[in-house]
C-alpha positions in Angstrom: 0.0 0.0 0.0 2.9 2.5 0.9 4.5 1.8 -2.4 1.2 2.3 -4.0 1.1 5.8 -2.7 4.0 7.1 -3.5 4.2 6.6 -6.7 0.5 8.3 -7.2 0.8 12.2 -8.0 -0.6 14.7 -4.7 -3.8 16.3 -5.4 -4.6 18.8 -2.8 -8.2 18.0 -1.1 -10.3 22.1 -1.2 -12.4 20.3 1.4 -9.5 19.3 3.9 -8.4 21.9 6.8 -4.5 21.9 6.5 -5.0 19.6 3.1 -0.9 18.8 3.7 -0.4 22.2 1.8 0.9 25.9 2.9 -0.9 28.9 3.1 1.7 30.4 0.8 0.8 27.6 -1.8 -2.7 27.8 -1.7 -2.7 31.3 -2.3 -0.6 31.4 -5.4 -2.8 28.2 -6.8 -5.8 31.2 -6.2 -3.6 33.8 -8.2 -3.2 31.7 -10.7 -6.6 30.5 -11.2 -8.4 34.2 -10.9 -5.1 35.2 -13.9 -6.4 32.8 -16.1 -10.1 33.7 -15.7 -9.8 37.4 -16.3 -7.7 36.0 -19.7 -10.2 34.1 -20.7 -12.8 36.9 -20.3 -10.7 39.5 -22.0 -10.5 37.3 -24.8 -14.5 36.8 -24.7 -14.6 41.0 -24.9 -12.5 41.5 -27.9 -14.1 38.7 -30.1 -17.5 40.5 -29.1 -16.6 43.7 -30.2 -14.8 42.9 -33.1 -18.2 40.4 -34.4 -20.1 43.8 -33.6 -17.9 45.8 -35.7 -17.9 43.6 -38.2 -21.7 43.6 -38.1 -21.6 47.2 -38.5 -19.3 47.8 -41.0 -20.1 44.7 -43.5 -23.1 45.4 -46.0 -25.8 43.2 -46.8 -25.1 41.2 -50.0 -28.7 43.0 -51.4 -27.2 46.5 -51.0 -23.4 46.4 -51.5 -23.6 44.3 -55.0 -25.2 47.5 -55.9 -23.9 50.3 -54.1 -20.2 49.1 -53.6 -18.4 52.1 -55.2 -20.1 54.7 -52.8 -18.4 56.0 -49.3 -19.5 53.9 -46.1 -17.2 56.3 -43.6 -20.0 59.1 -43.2 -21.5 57.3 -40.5 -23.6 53.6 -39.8 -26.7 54.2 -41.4 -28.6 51.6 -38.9 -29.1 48.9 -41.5 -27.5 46.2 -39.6 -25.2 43.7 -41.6 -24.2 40.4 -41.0 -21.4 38.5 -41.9 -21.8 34.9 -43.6 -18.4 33.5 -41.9 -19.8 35.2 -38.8 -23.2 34.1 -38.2 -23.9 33.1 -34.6 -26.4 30.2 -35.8 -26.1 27.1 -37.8 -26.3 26.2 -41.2 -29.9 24.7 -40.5 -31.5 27.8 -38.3 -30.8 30.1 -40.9 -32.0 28.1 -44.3 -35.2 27.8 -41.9 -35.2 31.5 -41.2 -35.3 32.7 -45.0 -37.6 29.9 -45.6 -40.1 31.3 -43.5 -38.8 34.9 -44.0 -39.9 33.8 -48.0 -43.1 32.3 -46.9 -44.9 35.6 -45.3 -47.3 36.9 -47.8 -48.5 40.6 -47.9 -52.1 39.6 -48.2 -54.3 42.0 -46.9 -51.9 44.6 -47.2 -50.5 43.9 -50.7 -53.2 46.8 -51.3 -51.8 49.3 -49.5 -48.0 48.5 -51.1 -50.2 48.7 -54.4 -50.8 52.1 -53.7 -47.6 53.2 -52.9 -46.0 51.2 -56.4 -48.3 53.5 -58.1 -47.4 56.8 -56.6 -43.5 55.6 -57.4 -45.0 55.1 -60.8 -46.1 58.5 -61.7 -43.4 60.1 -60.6 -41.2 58.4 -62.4 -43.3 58.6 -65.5 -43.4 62.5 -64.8 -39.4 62.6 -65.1 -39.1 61.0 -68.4 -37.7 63.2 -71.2 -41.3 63.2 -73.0 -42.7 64.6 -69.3 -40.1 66.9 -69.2 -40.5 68.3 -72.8 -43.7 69.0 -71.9 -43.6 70.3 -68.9 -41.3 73.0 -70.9 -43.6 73.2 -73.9 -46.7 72.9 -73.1 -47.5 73.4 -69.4 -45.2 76.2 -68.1 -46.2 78.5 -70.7 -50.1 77.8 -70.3 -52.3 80.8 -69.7 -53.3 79.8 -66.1 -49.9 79.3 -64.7 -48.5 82.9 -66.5 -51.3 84.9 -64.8 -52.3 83.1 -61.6 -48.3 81.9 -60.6 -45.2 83.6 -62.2 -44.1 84.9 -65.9 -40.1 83.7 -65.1 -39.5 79.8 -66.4 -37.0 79.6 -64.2 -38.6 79.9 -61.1 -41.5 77.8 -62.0 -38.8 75.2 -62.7 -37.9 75.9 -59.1 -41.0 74.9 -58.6 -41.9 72.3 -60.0 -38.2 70.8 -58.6 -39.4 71.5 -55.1 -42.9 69.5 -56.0 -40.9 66.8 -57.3 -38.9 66.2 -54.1 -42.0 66.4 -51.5 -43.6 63.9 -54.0 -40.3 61.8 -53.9 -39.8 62.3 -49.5 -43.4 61.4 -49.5 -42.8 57.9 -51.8 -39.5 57.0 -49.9 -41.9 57.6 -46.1 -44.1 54.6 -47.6 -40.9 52.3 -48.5 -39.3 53.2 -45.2 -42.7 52.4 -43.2 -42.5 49.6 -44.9 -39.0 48.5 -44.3 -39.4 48.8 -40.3 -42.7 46.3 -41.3 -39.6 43.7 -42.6 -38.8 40.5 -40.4 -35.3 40.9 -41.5 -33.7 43.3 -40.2 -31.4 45.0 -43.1 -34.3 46.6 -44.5 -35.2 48.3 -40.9 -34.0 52.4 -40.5 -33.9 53.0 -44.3 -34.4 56.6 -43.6 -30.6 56.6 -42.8 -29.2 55.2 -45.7 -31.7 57.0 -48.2 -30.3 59.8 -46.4 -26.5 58.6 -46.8 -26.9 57.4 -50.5 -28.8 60.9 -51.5 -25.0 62.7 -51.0 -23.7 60.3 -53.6 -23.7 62.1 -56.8 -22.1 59.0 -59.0 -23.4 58.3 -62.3 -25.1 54.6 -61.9 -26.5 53.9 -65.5 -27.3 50.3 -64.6 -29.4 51.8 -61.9 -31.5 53.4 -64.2 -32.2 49.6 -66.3 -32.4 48.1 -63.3 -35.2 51.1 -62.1 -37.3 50.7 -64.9 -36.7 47.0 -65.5 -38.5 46.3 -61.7 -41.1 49.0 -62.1 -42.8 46.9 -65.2 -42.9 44.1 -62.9 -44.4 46.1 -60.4 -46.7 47.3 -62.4 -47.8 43.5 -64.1 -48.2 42.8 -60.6 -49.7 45.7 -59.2 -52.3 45.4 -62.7 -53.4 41.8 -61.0 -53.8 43.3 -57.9 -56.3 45.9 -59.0 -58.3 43.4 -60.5 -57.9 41.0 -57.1 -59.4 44.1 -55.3 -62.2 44.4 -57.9 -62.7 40.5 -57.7 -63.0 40.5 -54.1 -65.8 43.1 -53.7 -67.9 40.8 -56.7 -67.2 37.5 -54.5 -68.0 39.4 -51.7 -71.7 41.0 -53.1 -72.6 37.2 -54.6 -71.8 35.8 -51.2 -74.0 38.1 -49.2 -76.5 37.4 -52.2 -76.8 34.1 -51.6 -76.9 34.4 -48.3 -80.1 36.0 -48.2 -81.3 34.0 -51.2 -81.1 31.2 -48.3 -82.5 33.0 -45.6 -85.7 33.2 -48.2 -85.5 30.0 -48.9 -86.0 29.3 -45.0 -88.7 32.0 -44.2 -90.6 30.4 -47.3 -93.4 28.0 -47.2 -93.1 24.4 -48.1 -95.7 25.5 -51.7 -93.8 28.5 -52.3 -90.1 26.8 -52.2 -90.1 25.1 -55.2 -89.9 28.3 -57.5 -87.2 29.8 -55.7 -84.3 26.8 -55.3 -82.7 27.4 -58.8 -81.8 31.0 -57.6 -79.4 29.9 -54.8 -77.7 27.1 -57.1 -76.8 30.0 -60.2 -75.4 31.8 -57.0 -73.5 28.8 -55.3 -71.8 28.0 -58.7 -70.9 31.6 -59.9 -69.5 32.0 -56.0 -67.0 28.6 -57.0 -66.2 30.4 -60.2 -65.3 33.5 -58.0 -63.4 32.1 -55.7 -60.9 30.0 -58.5 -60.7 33.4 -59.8 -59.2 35.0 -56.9 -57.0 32.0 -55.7 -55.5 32.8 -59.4 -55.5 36.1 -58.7 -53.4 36.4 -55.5 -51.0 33.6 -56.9 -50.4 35.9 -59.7 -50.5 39.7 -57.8 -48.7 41.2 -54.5 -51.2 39.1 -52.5 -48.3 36.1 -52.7 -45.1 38.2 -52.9 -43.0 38.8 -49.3 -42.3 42.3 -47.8 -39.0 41.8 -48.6 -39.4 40.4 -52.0 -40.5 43.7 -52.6 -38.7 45.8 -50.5 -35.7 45.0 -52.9 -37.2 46.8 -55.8 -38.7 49.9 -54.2 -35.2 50.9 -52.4 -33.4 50.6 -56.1 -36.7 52.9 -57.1 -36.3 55.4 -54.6 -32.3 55.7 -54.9 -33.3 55.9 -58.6 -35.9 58.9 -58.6 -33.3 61.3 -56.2 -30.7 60.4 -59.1 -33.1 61.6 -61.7 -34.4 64.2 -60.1 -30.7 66.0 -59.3 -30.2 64.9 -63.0 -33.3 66.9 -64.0 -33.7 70.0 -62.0 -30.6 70.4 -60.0 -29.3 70.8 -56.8 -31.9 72.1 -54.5 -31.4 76.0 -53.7 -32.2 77.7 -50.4 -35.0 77.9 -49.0 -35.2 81.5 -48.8 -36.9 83.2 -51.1 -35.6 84.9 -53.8 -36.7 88.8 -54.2 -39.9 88.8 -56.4 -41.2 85.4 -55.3 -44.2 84.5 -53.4 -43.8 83.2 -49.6 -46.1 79.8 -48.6 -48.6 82.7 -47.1 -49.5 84.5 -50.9 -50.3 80.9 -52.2 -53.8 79.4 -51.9 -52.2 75.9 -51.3 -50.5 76.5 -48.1 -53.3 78.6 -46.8 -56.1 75.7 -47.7 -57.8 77.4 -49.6 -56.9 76.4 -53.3 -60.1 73.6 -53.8 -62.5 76.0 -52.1 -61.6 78.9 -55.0 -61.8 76.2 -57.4 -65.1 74.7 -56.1 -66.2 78.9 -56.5 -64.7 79.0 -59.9 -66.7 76.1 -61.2 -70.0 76.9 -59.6 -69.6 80.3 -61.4 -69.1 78.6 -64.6 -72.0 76.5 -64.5 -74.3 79.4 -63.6 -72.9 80.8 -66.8 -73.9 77.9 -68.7 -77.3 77.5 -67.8 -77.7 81.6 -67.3 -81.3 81.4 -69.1 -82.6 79.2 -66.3 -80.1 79.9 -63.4 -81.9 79.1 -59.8 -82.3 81.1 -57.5 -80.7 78.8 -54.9 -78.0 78.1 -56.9 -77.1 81.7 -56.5 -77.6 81.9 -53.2 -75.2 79.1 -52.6 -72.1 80.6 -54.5 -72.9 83.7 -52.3 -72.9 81.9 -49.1 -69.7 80.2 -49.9 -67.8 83.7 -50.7 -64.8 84.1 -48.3 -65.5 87.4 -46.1 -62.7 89.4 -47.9 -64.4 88.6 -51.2 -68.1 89.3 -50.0 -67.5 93.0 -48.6 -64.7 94.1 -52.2 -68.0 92.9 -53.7 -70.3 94.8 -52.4 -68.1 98.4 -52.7 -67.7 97.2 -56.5 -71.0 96.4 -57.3 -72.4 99.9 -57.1 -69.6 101.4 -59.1 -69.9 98.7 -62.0 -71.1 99.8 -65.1 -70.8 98.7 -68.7 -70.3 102.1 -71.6 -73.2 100.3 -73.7 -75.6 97.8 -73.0 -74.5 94.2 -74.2 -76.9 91.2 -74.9 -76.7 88.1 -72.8 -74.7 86.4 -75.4 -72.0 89.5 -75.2 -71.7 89.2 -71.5 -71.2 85.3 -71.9 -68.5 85.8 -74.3 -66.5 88.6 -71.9 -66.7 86.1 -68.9 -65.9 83.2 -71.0 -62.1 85.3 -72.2 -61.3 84.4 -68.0 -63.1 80.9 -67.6 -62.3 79.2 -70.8 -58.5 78.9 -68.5 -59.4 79.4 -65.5 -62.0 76.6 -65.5 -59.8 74.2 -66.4 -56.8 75.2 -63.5 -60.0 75.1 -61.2 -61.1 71.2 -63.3 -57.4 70.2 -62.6 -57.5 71.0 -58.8 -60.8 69.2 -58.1 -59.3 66.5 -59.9 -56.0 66.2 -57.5 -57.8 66.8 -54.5 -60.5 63.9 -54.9 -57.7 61.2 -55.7 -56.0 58.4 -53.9 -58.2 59.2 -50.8 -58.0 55.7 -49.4 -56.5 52.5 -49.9 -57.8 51.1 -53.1 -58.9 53.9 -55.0 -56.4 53.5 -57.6 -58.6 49.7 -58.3 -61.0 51.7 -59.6 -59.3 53.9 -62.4 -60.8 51.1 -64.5 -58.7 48.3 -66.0 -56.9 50.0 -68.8 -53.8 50.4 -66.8 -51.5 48.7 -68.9 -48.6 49.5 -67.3 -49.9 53.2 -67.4 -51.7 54.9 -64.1 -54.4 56.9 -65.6 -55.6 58.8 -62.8 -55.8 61.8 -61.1 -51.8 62.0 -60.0 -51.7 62.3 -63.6 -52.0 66.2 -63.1 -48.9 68.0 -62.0 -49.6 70.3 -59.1 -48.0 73.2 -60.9 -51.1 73.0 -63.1 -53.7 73.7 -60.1 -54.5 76.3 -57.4 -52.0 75.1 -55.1 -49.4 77.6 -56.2 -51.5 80.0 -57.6 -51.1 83.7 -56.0 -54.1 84.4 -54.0 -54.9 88.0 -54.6 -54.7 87.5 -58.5 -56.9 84.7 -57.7 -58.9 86.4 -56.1 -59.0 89.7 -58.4 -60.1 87.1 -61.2 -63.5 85.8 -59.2 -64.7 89.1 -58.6 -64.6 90.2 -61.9 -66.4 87.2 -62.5 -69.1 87.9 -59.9 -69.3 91.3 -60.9 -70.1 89.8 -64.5 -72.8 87.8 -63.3 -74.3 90.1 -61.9 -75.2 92.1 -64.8 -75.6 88.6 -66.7 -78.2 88.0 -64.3 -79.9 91.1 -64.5 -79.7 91.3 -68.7 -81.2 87.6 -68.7 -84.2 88.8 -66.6 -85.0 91.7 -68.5 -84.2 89.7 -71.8 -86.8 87.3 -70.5 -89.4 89.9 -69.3 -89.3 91.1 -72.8 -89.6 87.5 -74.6 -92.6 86.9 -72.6 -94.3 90.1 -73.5 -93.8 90.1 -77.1 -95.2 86.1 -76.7 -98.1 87.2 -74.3 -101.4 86.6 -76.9 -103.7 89.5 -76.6 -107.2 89.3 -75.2 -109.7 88.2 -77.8 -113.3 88.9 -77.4 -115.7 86.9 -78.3 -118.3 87.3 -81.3 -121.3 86.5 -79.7 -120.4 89.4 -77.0 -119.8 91.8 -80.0 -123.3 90.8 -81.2 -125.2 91.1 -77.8 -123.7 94.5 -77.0 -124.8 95.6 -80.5 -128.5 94.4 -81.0 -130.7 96.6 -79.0 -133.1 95.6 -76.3 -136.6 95.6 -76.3 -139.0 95.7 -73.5 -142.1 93.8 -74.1 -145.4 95.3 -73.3 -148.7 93.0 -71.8 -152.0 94.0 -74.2 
């Protein structure tokens, strides 16, 4: 046994008292151990911070193919990135986490990222060389934007610029909204890198093929998806029809049933026709696609339309404005009051249409809805109005019509972009002649409306009118009280009368 034991190695008992060991011993053993441990966690530290580094600095495969040649030492734009080599999860976890990341539909919501494909749409479409041409040709120089904004092209190019880039900052708000909606986090904080790429001033050519390239498919899809909505509301109506069809059928009485069960069969089989018709439908639409299927093409839209809008109009000046120009507070769109003057243009101009049978009310109503400012300049003006020589109601409808043949149609264009896109969906029901082509009411430019129109010239404009309709209204009256004089048939008296009153009267005597 003694040999045994001394040929075994001494391992010190922790439990024992004295453990056959020296205070000195045991506390360098305790050194030791404590050394290593504050090793091993320093080591922990740096490989932490380093993987986090890495994280930050290294670009998601879905941005950098695309974006490699631009500066990433501004500052981290919150997109976080993750390294392949680096990944803290297996193989497995993360073919099962794009899997499912591939497998979440938009559904209900493809609708509402429908709408915003659209928006994307128009302003692209309103950048393109044939917009732009006539922009310059056709639209600047229009009556109704020479006299209601500004003479100089240059600062309605300004303007138009600055309409351009709200339009674009409210586009890229959907995407971003969009982004934070993403399971995967790369496309979370866009707002920062939109904001880091718009200071990149490279030339990307491929960006533009790659820009219009997606936007057709966007389109083809969005184009399914209008009809999905459409489809939809029809199942929806021929379900609720044959639900009451049935309800009948119950409430009916046992001799009345027979006539009324082919009804609810026409319904059940047009409802299966429906419903194969929309499960083709979302297969085929946004309905199917992932957030981030999508997401991929509206960021290389967005980075597109700031190119081509620097391209186009410029670098955006100050926002101070220049000497000459109007401030937000001369312009009836950023007092509210740009669709109100229209609604007051076009009620005028359909008085003046129908001026030989004008309604009293109707009047009354374009009175009522005069601002203040405009109801007391009119009532000082309308006792000083007067015409050199009296003019017939034609005449009068042929000076007011030198203002409203242009004016009518700026106050048209402003009804029109007020009353569309007001919810989701609206778009669906533009009708299905797409084609690739929104034909709706974003098709109007806002230059072309009220929104920048000065408000006192506005405002000289509809009194004049007013003051015109005035005497129009007056002239028709009078040229009516004459009409139905001149038509009035005389009195005619009758022949028998004529006779009575001639043939004297005898009194008879009694003999």
């Amino acid at each position: 046994m003694g040999g045994r034991s001394s040929k075994q190695s001494r391992r010190p008992n922790p439990y024992a008292a004295g453990g056959g060991r020296s205070r000195v011993e045991e506390e360098e053993e305790e050194k030791k151990y404590n050394h290593q441990r504050q090793q091993q966690q320093q080591v922990q530290i740096s490989d932490d911070s380093n993987s986090k580094v890495v994280m930050e600095n290294h670009e998601s495969p879905t941005l950098s193919a695309r974006y490699a040649n631009t500066c990433d030492d501004e500052f981290y734009d919150g997109i976080p990135r993750y390294k392949r080599s680096l990944s803290l999860k297996s193989r497995s976890l993360r073919v099962a986490k794009e899997q499912q990341l591939k497998t979440t539909e938009l559904s209900i919501l493809s609708f509402e990222v429908a709408n915003t494909i659209v928006k994307g749409s128009n302003i692209m479409q309103s950048l393109s060389k044939r917009s732009i041409r006539q922009l310059k040709e056709v639209v600047l120089p229009a009556e109704g934007v020479q006299k209601l904004i500004s003479t100089d092209m240059d600062e309605l190019l300004r303007i138009v610029a600055a309409d351009k880039r709200e339009e674009l900052k409210v586009f890229s708000g959907e995407v971003i909204r969009f982004g934070n909606r993403c399971k995967d986090p790369q496309w979370h904080n866009l707002d920062r890198f939109f904001e880091k790429r718009s200071r990149d001033r490279t030339p990307q050519k491929q960006l533009m093929e790659v820009a219009e390239s997606v936007m057709m498919q966007l389109m083809t899809s969005v184009q399914f998806t209008a009809e999905l909505y459409q489809e939809l509301h029809a199942l929806d109506r021929s379900e609720q029809d044959y639900q009451r069809k049935r309800l009948e059928q119950l409430t009916c009485n046992a001799t009345q049933r027979g006539d009324r069960d082919n009804r609810p069969n026409i319904l059940a089989a047009e409802i299966k026709r429906q419903r194969k018709l929309v499960k083709n439908l979302k297969k085929k639409s946004l309905w199917s696609r992932s957030m981030e299927e999508v997401m991929e093409k509206l960021v290389d839209i967005v980075l597109f339309l700031n190119q081509e809008i620097y391209y186009t109009f410029g670098v955006p000046e100050s926002e101070t404005p220049e000497k000459g120009t109007m401030t937000n507070q001369q312009k009836l769109g950023p007092a509210g009051l740009s669709l109100h003057y229209a609604n007051i243009i076009l009620q005028i101009d359909s008085l003046v249409a129908r001026s030989s049978s004008m309604p009293p009310n109707s009047r009354e109503t374009l009175y009522q809805s005069l601002p203040p400012n405009i109801k007391d300049s009119l009532k000082s003006k309308l006792q000083s109005f007067h015409v050199e020589k009296e003019l017939t109601v034609k005449e009068i409808k042929d000076e007011m019509e030198k203002t409203l043949h242009w004016l009518a149609v700026v106050a048209t264009q402003t009804a029109k972009a007020h009353h569309g896109f007001g919810w989701v969906g609206e778009w669906a029901n533009t009708g299905s002649e797409m084609n690739r082509r929104t034909v709706g009411p974003n098709d109007v430019m806002q230059i072309e409306t009220l929104h920048h129109a000065d408000r006192h010239k506005t405002e000289a404009y509809i009194l004049n009118l007013l003051l015109w309709l005035n005497y129009l209204v007056t002239r028709s009256k009078a040229h009516s009280a004459n009409r139905g004089a001149l038509l009035r048939p005389s009195p005619v008296r009758s022949p028998c009368k004529e006779a009575d009153k001639k043939q004297p009267v005898t009194k008879s005597t009694n003999t």
